[in-house]
MARVEX-421624 format. One line per 2 residues: their letters; for each residue z, x, y of C-alpha. Coordinates in steps of 0.001 Angstrom, whole numbers. Each point is the difference from the previous one (the first is absolute). Layout:
% residues N
A = Z/X/Y ~ ...
***
This chain:
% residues 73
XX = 23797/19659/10301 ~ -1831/1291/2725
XX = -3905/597/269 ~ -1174/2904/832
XX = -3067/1012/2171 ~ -2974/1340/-2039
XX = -2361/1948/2611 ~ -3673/710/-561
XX = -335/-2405/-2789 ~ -3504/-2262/-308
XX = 1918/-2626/-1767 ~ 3850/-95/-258
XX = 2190/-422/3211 ~ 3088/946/-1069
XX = 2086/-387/-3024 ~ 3536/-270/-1087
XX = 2070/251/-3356 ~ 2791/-1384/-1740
XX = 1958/2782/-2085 ~ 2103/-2732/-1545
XX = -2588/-2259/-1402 ~ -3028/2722/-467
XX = -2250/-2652/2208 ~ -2496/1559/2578
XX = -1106/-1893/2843 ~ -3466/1003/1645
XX = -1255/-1479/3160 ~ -3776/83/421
XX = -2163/523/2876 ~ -509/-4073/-682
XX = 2867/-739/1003 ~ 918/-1101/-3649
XX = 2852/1491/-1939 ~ 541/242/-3905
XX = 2734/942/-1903 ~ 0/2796/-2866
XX = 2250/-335/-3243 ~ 1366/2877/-1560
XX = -631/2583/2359 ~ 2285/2752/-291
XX = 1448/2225/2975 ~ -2439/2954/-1621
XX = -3405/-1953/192 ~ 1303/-1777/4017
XX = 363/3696/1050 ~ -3037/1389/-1683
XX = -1886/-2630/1820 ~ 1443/388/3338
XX = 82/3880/247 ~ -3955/-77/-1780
XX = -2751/1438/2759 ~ -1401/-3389/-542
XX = 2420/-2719/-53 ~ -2638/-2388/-1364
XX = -1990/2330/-2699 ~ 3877/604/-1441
XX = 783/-3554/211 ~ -3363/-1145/-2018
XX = 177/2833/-2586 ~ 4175/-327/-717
XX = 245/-3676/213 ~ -2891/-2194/1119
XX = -2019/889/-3526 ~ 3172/-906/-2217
XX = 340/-3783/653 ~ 1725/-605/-3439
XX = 2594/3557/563 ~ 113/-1368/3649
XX = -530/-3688/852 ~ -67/-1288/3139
XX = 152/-2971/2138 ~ -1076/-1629/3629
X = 3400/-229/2323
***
């Protein structure tokens, strides 16, 4: 799995998915990262081809903790 450079983004870094276990990763501007359960391939690339990486992220995955929980790595 390799990370991948988000440009122009207030918050998230860069961010990285796992096809095989529908996890997201997201690194922050922080410096912290948190992992995403049950992302699919659809919402990772919706996110990362959005205008605004972080607007997509908040409205497709952020909002939906109990679709989409998460975790600190």
């Amino acid at each position: 799995m390799i990370f991948e450079q988000v440009l122009g983004s207030s918050q998230i870094t860069a961010m990285a998915h796992n096809s095989d276990t529908s996890e997201m990763f997201i690194n922050f501007h922080s410096g912290v990262v948190y992992k995403y359960l049950n992302v699919t391939t659809d919402i990772y690339k919706q996110i990362r081809n959005a205008e605004s990486v972080g607007s997509a992220f908040n409205k497709l995955v952020k909002c939906h903790p109990a679709i989409y929980p998460y975790s600190k790595v």
